[in-house]
N, C-alpha and C positions, 0 to 999 in steps of 0.2 A: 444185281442185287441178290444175297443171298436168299437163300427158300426160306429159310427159319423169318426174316424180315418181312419175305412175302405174306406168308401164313396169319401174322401178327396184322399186318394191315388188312388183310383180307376179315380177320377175324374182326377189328374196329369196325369195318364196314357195314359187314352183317348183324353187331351190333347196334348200331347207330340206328339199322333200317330197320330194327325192330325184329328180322331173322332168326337171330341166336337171343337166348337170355343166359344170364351168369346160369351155372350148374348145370346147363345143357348137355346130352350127349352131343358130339359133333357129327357131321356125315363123314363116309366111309372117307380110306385113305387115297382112295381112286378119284373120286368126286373132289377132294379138297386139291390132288395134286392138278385135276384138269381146271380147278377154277383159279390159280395162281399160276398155270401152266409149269410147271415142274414134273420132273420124275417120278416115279413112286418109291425109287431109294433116296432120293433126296428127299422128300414128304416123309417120310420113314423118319428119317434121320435128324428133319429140321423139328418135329412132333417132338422125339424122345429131349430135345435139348430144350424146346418151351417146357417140358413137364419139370429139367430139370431146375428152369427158374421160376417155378409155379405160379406158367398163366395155365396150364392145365393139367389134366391127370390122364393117362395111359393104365385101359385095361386090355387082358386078353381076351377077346373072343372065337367063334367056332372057328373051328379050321384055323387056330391060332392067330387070326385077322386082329390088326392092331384097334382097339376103340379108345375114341378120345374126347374127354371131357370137361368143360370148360370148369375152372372152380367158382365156386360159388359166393367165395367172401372177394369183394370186390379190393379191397387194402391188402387183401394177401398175393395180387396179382397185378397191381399196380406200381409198385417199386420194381420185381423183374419187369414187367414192359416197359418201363420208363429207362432202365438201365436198359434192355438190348435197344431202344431206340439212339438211347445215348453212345455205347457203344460200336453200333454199326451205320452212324452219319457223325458226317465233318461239320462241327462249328467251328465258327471262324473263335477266336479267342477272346476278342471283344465280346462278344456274345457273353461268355462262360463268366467272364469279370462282372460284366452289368448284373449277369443275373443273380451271381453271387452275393453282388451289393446289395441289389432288390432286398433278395430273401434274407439277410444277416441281420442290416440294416433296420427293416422291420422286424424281425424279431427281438433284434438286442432294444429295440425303443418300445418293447412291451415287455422285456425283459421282468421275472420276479425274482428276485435277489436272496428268498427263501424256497426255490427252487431246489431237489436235490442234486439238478445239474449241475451244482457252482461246486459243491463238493467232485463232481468227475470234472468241472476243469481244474479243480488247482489239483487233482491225479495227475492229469495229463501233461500241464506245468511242472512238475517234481518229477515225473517221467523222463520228460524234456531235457532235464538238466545236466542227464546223466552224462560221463566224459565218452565213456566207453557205445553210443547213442550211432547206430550206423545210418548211413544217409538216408538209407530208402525206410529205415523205421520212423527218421523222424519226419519225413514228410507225412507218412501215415500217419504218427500223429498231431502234426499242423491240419491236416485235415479233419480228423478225431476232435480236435480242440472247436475248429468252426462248427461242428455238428453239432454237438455240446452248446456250443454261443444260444446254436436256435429250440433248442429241448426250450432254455427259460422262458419261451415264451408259449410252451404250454398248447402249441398248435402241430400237431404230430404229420398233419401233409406237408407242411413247410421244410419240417427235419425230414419225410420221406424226401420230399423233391433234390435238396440240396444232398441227400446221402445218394441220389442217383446220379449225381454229378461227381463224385467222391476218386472212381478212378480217372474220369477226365482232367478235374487238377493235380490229383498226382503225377499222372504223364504230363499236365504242361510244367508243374512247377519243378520237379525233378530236371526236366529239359533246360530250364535256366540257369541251375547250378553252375554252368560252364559258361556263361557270361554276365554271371556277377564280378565284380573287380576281384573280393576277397570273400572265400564262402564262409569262415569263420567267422567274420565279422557282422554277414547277412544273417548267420544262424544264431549272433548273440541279439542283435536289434532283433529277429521275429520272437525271441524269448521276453526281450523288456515290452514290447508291444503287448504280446498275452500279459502279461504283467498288470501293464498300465489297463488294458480295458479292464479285465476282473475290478482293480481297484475302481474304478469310474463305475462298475456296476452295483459294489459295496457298497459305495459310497451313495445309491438311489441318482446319480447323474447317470441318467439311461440315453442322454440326448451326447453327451461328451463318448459315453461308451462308441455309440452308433456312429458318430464321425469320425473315433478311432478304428472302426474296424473300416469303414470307407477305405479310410487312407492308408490300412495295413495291408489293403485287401491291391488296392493300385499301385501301393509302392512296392510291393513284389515283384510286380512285373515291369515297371517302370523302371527300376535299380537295371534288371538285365537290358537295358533298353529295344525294349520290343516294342513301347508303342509310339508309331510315326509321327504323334504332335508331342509328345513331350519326351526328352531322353532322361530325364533327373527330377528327381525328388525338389520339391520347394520346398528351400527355408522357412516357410510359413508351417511348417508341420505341427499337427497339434499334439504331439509325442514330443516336441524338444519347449521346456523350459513356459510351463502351463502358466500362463494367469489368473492371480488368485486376490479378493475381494479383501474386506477389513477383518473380516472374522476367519480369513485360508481357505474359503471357497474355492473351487476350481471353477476360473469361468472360462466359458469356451472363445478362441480365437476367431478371426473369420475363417472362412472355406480354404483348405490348402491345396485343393483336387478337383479338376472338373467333377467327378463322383463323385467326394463328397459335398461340393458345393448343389448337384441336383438332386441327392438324397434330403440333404437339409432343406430345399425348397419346396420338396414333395411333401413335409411333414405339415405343412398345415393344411394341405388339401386333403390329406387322410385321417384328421387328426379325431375329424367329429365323424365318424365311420362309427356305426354301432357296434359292439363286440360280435354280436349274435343276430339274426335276420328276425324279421318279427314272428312272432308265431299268428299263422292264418287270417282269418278275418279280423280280429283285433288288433295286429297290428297293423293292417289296414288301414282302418278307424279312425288308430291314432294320426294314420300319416293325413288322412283326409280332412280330419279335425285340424290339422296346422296349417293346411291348405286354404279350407276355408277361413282360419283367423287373419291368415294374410293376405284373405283377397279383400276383407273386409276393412283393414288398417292402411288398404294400399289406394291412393288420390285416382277419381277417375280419368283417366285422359281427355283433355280438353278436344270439343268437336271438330278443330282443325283439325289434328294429329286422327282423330278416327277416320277422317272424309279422306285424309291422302292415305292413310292402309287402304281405305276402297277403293283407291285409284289406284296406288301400285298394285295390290293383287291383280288389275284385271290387266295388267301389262303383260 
């Protein structure tokens, strides 16, 4: 395991135990390399390279001795740790897909459509377009565009998390270019795909949006055949040939992806999720007030059914 890795967990740990607090000085460089067991030029070296994705700060002290210190604002150090964790462990790829759907998926289904993100995705879309467009820029900005998808929803750890994901899909999706059938034709369908979601987000169907980014988001990877239960896209796509009500609604199809068919199944166990946690004792209050309304509207148990709980329990 690299030192720099070591450091980082060692540093969550001390953390966690209450040891360190954010903006702490740290202990010497001798002490940190003998507590992750490491060298002192490696301890040296893995320090100077957290400082430079600011989980901390590097000063000088006497006799020129390296001192180092934790930063203090916890979101300025959280996107680097999350990216060298991401960077230095192997997920598997299913992994990176699920999660991506998770995070998009929710976001695009709280999506606000007067967001000033929808103006940097149709940037990114016109960007897109261009002929002269090199391969490795446009995955950059296929990635660009998903990051953007979760700005709309106005929750900035959702866009940090998925931006720490950001060089793991460019390395997997660049990687399938070579077993797509036709990469021109892969790189016109990912452009009407962005297309069709913006429009589905225009349009306040935030529900159509989010099953389109499911199935943009699987059929990526599916097209290259990389995943072992499906080699191809189904016809049931809800990008090809929408159904549309009396007045030209878009109504959504059934599920065309195992993903997006448990995206759309999760949305009504999340649906009554509060936006924001309650605040302290009153929101308390409230919860305990509904508690008791519905102990009080709820039939008592008949004395059979109480007399066998007392008998199973003592089993």
């Amino acid at each position: 395991m690299a030192t720099d890795r070591k450091i980082l967990q060692w540093l969550e740990s001390e953390l966690f135990d209450g040891a360190l607090v954010l903006g702490q000085q740290l202990p010497s460089e001798r002490r940190i390399a003998a507590a992750v067991g490491a060298s002192r030029s490696a301890t040296h070296e893995a320090l100077k390279s957290l400082e430079t994705m600011g989980v901390l700060r590097l000063y000088e002290g006497r006799r020129h001795q390296l001192i180092a210190q934790l930063v203090r604002e916890p979101a300025a150090s959280a996107g680097p740790a999350l990216k060298l964790h991401m960077a230095t462990a192997e997920y598997p790829l299913r992994d990176i897909v699920h999660t991506r759907v998770l995070l998009e998926t929710w976001a695009v289904r709280r999506a606000d459509r007067e967001h000033p993100a929808m103006r940097e995705l149709h940037a990114i879309m016109e960007e897109m377009d261009r002929d002269d467009l090199g391969l490795k820029d446009f995955h950059q900005l296929e990635v660009s565009f998903h990051v953007a998808l979760t700005r709309l929803a106005g929750n900035s750890l959702v866009t940090g998390l998925l931006t720490s994901l950001r060089d793991s899909i460019c390395e997997y999706t660049m990687s399938l270019v070579g077993y797509v059938p036709l990469w021109s034709a892969t790189a016109t369908r990912l452009r009407a795909e962005h297309r069709a979601i913006v429009a589905a987000l225009e349009a306040g169907d935030n529900e159509l949006a989010a099953r389109m980014v499911a199935e943009h988001i699987e059929g990526h990877y599916l097209e290259a055949g990389v995943d072992p239960d499906r080699k191809q896209r189904s016809s049931a796509s809800v990008f090809m040939q929408p159904q549309t009500d009396e007045e030209g609604k878009v109504q959504p199809r059934e599920n065309a992806s195992t993903l997006a068919g448990s995206v759309a199944d999760s949305r009504d166990s999340d649906a009554d999720l509060p936006d924001s946690a309650p605040a302290g004792e009153d929101g308390l209050e409230s919860f305990r007030a509904e508690d008791d309304a519905e102990d009080a509207d709820r039939p008592a148990a008949p004395a059979e059914a109480a007399d066998s709980g007392k008998a199973d329990s003592t089993l």
